[in-house]
N, C-alpha and C positions, 0 to 999 in steps of 0.2 A: 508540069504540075503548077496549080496556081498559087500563088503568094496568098497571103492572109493578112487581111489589114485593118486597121483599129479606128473607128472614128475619138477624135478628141472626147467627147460626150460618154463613149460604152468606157473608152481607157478610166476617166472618171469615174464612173457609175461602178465600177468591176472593183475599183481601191477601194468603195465606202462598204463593199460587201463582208461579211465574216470569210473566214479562210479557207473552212470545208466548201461554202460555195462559189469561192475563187477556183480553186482546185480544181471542181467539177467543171467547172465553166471553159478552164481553160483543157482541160484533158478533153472534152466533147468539142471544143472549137480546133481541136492540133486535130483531129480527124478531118475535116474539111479539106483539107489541102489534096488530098488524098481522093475523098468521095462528097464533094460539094454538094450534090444534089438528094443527100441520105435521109436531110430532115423536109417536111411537109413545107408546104407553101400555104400562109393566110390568103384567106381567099375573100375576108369582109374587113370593115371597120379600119381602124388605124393598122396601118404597117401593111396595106393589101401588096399584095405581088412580091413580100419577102419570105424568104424562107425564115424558120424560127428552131431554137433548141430551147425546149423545157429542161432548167434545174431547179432543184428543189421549187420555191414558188415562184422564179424566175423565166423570165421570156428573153431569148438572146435574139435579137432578127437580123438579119445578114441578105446582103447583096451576090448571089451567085454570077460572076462574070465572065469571059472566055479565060483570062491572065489571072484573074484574082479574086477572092473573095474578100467583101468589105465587113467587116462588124458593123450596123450602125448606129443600133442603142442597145441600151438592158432595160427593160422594164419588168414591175413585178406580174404577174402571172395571172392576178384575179382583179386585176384594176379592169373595168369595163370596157374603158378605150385602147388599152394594150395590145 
């Protein structure tokens, strides 16, 4: 089963969030470990070739790996370049 890991930046970004969307955040990323490959892959723009979890207006993007899954940012959901 692979690990789950947090870049410095998402760990950041995830504290400055309110607590229901910490919650969600973290409840949709403790599935990962399990079924890495569950949420879609960006296929344009910034973050191409990462997988992503929508909460509430938030974008989670993540590195699907053979060992491990990375976090590597949060970005909000309706930024252009997100």
């Amino acid at each position: 089963m692979p690990r789950i890991l947090w870049s410095a930046e998402a760990v950041r970004i995830l504290s400055t969030l309110p607590a229901p969307v910490q919650d969600d955040i973290i409840s949709k990323t403790g599935l990962l470990a399990e079924s890495p490959q569950m949420y879609p892959v960006r296929r344009r723009e910034r973050y191409r070739g990462q997988r992503f979890i929508i909460s509430f207006e938030w974008g989670v993007y993540y590195l699907d790996r053979s060992d491990n899954v990375v976090i590597t940012i949060i970005g909000h959901a309706h930024r252009r370049s997100a």
